[in-house]
NURO-894096 format. One record per atom (N, C-alpha, C): atom name; residue in three letters; z, x, y. Coordinates in nm, 4 decimals. Atoms other than C-alpha are relative to their C-alpha. Layout:
REM NURO-894096
<koldo atom="CA" rest="ala" w="Z" u="X" v="Y"/>
...
//
This chain:
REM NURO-894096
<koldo atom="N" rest="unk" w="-0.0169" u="-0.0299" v="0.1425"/>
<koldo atom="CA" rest="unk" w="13.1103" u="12.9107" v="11.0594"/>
<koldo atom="C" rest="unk" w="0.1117" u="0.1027" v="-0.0153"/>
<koldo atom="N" rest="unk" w="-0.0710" u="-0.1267" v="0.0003"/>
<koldo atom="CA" rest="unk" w="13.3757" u="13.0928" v="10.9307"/>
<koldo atom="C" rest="unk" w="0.0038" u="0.0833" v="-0.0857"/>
<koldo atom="N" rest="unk" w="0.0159" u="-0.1331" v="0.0898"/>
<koldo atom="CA" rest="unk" w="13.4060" u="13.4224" v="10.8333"/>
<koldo atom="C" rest="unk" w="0.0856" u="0.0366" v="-0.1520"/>
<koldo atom="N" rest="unk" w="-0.0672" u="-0.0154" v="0.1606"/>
<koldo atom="CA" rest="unk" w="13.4409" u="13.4859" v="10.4638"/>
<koldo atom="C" rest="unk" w="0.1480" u="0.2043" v="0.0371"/>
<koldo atom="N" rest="unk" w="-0.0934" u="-0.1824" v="-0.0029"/>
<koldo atom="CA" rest="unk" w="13.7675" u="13.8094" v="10.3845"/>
<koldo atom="C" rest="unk" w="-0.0876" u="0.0560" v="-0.1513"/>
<koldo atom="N" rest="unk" w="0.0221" u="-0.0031" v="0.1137"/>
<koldo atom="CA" rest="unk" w="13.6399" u="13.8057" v="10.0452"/>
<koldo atom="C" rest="unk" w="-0.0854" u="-0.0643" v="-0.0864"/>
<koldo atom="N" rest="unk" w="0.0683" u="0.1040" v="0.1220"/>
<koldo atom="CA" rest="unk" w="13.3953" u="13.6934" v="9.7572"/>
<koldo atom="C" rest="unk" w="-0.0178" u="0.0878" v="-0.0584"/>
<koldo atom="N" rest="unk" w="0.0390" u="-0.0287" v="0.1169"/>
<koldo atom="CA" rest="unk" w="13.3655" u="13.7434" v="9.3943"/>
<koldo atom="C" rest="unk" w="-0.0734" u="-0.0771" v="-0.0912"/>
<koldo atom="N" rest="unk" w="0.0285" u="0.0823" v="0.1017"/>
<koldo atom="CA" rest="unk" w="13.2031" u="13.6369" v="9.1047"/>
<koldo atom="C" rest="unk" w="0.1178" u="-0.0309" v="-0.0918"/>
<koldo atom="N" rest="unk" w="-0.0905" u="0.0130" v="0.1124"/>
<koldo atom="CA" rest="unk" w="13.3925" u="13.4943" v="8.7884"/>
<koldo atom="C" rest="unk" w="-0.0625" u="-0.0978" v="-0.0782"/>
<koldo atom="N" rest="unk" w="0.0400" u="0.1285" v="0.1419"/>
<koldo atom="CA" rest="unk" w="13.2867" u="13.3206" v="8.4562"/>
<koldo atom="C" rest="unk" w="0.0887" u="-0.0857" v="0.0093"/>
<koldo atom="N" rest="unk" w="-0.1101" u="0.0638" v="0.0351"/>
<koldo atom="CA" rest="unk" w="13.4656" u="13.0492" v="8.3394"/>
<koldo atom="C" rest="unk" w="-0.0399" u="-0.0509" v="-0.1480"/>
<koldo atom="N" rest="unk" w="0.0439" u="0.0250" v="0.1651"/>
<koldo atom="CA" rest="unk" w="13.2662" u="13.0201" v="8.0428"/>
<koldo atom="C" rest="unk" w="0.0162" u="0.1127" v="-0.1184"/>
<koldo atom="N" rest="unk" w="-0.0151" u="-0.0810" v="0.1155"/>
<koldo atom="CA" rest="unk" w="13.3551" u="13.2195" v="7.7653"/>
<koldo atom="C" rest="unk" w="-0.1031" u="0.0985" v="-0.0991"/>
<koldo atom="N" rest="unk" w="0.1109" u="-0.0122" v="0.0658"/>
<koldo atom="CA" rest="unk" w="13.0171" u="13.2580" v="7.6064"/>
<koldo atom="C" rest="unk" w="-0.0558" u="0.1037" v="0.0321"/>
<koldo atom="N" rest="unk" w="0.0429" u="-0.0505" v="-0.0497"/>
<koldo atom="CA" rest="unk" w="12.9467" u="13.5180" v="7.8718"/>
<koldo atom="C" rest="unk" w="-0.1026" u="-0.0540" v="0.1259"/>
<koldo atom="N" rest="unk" w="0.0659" u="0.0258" v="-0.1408"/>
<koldo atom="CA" rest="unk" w="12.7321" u="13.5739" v="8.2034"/>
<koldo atom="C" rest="unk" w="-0.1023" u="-0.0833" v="-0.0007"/>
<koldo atom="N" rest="unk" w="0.0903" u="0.0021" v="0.0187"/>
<koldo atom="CA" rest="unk" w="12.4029" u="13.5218" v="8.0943"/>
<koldo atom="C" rest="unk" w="-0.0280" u="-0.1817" v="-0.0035"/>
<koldo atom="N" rest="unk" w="-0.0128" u="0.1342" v="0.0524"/>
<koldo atom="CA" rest="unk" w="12.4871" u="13.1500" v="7.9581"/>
<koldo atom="C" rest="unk" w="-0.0155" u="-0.0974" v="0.1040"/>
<koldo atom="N" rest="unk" w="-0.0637" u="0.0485" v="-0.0813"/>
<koldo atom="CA" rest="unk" w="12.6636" u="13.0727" v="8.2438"/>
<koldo atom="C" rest="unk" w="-0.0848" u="-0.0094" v="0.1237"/>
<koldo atom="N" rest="unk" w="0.0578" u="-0.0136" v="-0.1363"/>
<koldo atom="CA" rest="unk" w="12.3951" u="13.1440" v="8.5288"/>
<koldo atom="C" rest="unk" w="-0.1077" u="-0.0984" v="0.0181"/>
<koldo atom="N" rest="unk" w="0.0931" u="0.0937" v="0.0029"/>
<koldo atom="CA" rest="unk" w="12.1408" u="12.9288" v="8.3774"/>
<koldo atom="C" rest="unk" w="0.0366" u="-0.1455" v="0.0958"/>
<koldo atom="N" rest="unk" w="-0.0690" u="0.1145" v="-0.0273"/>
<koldo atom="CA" rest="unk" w="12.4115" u="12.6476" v="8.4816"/>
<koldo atom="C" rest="unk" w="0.0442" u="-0.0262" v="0.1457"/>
<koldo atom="N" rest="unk" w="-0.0672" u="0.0223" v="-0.1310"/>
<koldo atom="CA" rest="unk" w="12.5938" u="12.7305" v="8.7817"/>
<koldo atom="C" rest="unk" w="0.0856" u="0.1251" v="-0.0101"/>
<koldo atom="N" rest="unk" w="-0.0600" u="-0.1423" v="-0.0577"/>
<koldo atom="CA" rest="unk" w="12.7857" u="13.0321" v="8.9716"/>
<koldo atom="C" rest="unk" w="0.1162" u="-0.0255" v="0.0119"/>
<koldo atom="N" rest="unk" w="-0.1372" u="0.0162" v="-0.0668"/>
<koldo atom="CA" rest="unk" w="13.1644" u="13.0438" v="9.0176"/>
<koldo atom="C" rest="unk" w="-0.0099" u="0.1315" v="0.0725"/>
<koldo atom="N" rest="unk" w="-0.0467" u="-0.0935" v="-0.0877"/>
<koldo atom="CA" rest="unk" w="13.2507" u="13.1878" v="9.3114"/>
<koldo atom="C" rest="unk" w="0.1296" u="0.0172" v="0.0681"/>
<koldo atom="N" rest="unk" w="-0.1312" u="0.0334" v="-0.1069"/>
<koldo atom="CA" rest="unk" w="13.6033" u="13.3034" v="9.4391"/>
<koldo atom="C" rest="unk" w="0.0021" u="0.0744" v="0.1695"/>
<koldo atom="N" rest="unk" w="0.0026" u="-0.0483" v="-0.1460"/>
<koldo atom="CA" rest="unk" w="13.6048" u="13.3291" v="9.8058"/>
<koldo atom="C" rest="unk" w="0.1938" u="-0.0105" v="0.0519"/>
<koldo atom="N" rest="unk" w="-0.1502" u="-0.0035" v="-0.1077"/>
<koldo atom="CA" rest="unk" w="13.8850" u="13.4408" v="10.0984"/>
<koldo atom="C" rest="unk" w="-0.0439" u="-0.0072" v="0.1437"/>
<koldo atom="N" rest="unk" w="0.0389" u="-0.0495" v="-0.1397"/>
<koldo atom="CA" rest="unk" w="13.8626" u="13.3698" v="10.4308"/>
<koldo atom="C" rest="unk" w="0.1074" u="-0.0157" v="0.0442"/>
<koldo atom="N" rest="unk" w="-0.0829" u="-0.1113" v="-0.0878"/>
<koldo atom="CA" rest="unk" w="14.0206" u="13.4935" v="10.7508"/>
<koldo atom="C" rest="unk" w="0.1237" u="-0.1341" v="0.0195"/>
<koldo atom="N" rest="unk" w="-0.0582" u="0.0841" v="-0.0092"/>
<koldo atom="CA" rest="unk" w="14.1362" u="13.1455" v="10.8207"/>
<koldo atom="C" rest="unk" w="-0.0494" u="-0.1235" v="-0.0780"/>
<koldo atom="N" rest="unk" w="0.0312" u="0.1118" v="0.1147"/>
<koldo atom="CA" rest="unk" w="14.1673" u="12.7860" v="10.6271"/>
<koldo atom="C" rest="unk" w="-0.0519" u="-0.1133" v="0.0340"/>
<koldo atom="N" rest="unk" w="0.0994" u="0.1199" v="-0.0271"/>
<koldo atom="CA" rest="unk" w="13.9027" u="12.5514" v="10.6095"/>
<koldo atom="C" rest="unk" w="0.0346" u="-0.1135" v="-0.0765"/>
<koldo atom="N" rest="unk" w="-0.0455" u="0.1139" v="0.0503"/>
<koldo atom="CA" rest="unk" w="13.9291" u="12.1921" v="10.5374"/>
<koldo atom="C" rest="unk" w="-0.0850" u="0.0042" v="-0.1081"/>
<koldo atom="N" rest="unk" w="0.0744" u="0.0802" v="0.0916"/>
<koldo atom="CA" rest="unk" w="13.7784" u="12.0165" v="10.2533"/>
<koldo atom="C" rest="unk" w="-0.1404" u="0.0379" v="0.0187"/>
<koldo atom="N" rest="unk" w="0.1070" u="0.0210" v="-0.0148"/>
<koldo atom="CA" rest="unk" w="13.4800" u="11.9000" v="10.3950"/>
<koldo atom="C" rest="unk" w="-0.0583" u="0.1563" v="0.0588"/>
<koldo atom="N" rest="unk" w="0.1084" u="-0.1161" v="-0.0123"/>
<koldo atom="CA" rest="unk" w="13.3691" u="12.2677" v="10.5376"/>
<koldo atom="C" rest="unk" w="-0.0096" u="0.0635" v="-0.1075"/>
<koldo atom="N" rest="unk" w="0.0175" u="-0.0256" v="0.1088"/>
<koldo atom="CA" rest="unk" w="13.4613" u="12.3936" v="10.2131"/>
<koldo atom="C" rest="unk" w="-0.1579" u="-0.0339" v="-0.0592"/>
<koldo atom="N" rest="unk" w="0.0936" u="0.0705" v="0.0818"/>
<koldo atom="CA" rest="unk" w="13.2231" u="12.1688" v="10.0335"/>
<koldo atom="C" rest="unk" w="-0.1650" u="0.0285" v="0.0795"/>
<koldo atom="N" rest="unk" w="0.1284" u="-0.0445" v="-0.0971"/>
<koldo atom="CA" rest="unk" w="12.9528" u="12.2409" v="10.3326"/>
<koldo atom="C" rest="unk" w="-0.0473" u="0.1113" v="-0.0330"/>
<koldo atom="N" rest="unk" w="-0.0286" u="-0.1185" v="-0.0131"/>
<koldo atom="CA" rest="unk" w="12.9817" u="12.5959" v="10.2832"/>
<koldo atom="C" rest="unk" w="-0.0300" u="-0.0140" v="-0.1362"/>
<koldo atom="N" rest="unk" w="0.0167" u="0.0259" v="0.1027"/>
<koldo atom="CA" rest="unk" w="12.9443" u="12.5049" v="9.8912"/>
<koldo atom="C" rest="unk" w="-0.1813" u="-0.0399" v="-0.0123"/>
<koldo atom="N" rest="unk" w="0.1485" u="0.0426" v="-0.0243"/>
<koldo atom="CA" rest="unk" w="12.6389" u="12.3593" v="9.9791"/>
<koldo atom="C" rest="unk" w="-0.1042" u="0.0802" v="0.0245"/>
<koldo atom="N" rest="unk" w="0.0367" u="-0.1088" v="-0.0764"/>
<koldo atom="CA" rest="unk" w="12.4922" u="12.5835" v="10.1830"/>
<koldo atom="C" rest="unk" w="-0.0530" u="0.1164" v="-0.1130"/>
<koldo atom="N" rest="unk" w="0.0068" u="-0.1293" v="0.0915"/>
<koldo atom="CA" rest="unk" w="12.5225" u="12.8572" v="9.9212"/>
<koldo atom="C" rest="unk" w="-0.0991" u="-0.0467" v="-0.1167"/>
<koldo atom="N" rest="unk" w="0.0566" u="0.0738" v="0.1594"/>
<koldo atom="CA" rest="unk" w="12.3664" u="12.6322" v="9.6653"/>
<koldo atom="C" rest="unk" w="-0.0983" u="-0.0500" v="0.0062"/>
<koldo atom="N" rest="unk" w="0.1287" u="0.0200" v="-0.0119"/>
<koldo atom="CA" rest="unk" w="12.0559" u="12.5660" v="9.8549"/>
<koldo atom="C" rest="unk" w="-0.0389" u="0.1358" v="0.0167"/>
<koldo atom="N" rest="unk" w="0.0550" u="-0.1131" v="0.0178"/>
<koldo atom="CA" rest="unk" w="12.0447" u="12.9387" v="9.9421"/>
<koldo atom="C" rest="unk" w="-0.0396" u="0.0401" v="-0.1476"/>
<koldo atom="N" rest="unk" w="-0.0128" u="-0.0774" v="0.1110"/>
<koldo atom="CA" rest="unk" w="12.0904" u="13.0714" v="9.6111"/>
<koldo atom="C" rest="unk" w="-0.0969" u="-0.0974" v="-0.1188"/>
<koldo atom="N" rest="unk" w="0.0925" u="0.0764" v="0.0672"/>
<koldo atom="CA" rest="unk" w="11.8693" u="12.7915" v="9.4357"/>
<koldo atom="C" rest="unk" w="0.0994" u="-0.0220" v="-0.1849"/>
<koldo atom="N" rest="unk" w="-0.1187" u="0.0382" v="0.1001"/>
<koldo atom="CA" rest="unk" w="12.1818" u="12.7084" v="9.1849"/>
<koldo atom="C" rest="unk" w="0.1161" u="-0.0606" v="0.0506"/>
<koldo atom="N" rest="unk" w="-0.1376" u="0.0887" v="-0.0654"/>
<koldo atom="CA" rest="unk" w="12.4745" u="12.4906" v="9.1972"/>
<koldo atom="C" rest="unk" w="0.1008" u="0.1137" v="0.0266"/>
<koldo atom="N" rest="unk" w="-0.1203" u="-0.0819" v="-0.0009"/>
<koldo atom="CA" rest="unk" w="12.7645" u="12.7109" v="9.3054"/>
<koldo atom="C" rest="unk" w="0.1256" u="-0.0668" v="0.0146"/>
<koldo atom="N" rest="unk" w="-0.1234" u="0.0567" v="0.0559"/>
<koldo atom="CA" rest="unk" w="13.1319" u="12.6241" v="9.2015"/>
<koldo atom="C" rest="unk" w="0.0487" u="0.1291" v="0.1227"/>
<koldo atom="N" rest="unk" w="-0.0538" u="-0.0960" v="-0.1389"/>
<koldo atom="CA" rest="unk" w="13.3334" u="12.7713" v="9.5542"/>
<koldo atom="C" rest="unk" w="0.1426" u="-0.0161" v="-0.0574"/>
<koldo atom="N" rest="unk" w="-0.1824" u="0.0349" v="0.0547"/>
<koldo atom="CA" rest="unk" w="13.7105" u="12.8431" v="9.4539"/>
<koldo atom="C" rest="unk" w="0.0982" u="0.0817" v="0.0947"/>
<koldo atom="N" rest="unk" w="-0.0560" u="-0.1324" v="-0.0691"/>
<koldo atom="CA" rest="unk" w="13.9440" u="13.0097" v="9.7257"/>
<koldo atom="C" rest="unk" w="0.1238" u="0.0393" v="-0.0870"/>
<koldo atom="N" rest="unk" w="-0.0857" u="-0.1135" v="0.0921"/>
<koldo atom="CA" rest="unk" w="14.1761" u="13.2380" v="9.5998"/>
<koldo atom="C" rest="unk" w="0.1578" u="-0.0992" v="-0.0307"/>
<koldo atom="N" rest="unk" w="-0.1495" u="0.0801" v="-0.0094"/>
<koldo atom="CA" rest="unk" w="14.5068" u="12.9637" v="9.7109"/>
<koldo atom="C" rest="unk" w="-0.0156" u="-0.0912" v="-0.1193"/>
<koldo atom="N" rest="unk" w="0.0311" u="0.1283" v="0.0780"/>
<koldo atom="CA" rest="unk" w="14.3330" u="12.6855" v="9.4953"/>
<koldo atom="C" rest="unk" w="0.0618" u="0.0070" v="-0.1452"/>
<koldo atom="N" rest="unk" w="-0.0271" u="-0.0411" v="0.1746"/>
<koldo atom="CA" rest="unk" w="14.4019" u="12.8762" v="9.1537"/>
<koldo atom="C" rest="unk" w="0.1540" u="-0.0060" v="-0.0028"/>
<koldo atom="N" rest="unk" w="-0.1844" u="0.0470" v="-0.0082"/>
<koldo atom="CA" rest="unk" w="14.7869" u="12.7771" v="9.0763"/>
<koldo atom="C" rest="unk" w="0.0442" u="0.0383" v="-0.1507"/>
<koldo atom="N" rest="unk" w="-0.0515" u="-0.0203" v="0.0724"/>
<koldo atom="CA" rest="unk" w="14.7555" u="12.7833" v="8.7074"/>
<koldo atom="C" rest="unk" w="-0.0194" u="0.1881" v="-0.0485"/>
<koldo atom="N" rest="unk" w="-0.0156" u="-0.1562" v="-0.0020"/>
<koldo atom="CA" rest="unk" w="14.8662" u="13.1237" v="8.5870"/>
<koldo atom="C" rest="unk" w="-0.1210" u="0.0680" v="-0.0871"/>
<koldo atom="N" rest="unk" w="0.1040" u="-0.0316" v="0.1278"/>
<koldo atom="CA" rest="unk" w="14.6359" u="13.1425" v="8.2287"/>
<koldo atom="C" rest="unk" w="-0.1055" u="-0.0166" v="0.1002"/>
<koldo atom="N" rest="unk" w="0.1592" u="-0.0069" v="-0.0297"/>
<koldo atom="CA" rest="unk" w="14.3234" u="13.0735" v="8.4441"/>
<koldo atom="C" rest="unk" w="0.0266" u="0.0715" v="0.1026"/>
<koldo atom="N" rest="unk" w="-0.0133" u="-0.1178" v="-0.0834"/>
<koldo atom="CA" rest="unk" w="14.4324" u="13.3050" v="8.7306"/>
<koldo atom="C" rest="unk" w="-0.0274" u="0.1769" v="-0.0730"/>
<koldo atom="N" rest="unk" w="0.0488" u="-0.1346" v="0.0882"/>
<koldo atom="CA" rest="unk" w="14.4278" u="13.5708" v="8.4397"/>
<koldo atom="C" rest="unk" w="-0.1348" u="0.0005" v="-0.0318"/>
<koldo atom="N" rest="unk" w="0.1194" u="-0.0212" v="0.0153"/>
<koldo atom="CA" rest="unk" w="14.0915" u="13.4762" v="8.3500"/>
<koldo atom="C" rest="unk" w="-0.0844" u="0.0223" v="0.0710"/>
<koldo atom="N" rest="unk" w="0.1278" u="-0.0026" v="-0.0817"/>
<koldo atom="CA" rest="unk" w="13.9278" u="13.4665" v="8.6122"/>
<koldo atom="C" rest="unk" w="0.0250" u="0.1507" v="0.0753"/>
<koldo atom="N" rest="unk" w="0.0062" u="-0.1473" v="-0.0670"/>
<koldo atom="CA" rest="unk" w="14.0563" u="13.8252" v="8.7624"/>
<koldo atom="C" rest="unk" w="-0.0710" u="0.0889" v="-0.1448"/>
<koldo atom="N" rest="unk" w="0.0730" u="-0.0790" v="0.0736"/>
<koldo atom="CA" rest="unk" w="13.9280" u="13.9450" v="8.4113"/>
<koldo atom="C" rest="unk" w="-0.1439" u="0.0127" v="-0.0074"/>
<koldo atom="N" rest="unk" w="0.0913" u="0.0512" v="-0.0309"/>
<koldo atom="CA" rest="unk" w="13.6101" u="13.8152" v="8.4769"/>
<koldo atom="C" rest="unk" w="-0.0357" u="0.0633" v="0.1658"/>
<koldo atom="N" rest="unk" w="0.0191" u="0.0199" v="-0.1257"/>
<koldo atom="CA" rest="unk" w="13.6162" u="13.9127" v="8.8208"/>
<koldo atom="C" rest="unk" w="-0.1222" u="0.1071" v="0.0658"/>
<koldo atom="N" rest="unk" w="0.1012" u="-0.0567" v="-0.0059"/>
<koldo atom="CA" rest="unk" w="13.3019" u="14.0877" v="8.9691"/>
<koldo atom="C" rest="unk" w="-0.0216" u="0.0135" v="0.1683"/>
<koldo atom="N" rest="unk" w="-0.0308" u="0.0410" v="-0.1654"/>
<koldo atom="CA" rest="unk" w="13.3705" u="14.1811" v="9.3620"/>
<koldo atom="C" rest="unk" w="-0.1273" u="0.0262" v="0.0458"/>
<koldo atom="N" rest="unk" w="0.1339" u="0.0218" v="-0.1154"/>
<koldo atom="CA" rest="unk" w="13.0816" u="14.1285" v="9.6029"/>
<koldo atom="C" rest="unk" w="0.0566" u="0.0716" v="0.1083"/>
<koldo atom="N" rest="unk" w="-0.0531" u="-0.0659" v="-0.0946"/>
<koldo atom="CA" rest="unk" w="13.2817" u="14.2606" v="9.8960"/>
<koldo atom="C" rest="unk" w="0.1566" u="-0.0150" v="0.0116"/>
<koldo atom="N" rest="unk" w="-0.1423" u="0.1016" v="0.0198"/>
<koldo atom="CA" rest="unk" w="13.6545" u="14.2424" v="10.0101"/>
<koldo atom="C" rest="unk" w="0.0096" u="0.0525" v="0.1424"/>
//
């Protein structure tokens, strides 16, 4: 498994936290090195049977457009780094 550098939370819903948790978690992760797809999505998994909610996994490279790169660091809620 590999080792996470980084995870945060981040909304993407507007409405606020509260709304949003009922539904599902965005999470932006960093790790040390880059995982394919499929561990991605494993690792997605994983979190989403721990945590007993769907979790939305986003690494930090994935985000390209700029407007949702702003939102989501406003939003952003660090777990560790």
């Amino acid at each position: 498994m590999q080792k996470s550098a980084g995870c945060s939370f981040f909304s993407t819903n507007r409405t606020g936290w509260v709304d949003r948790l009922v539904h599902d978690i965005d999470i932006l992760v960093r790790f040390k090195s880059t995982l394919s797809l499929l561990q991605l999505v494993h690792v997605e998994n994983l979190m989403s049977q721990k945590l007993g909610i769907q979790v939305d996994l986003v690494t930090e490279g994935a985000v390209k457009n700029r407007i949702l790169k702003e939102s989501i660091q406003q939003d952003l809620q660090i777990i560790f780094q």
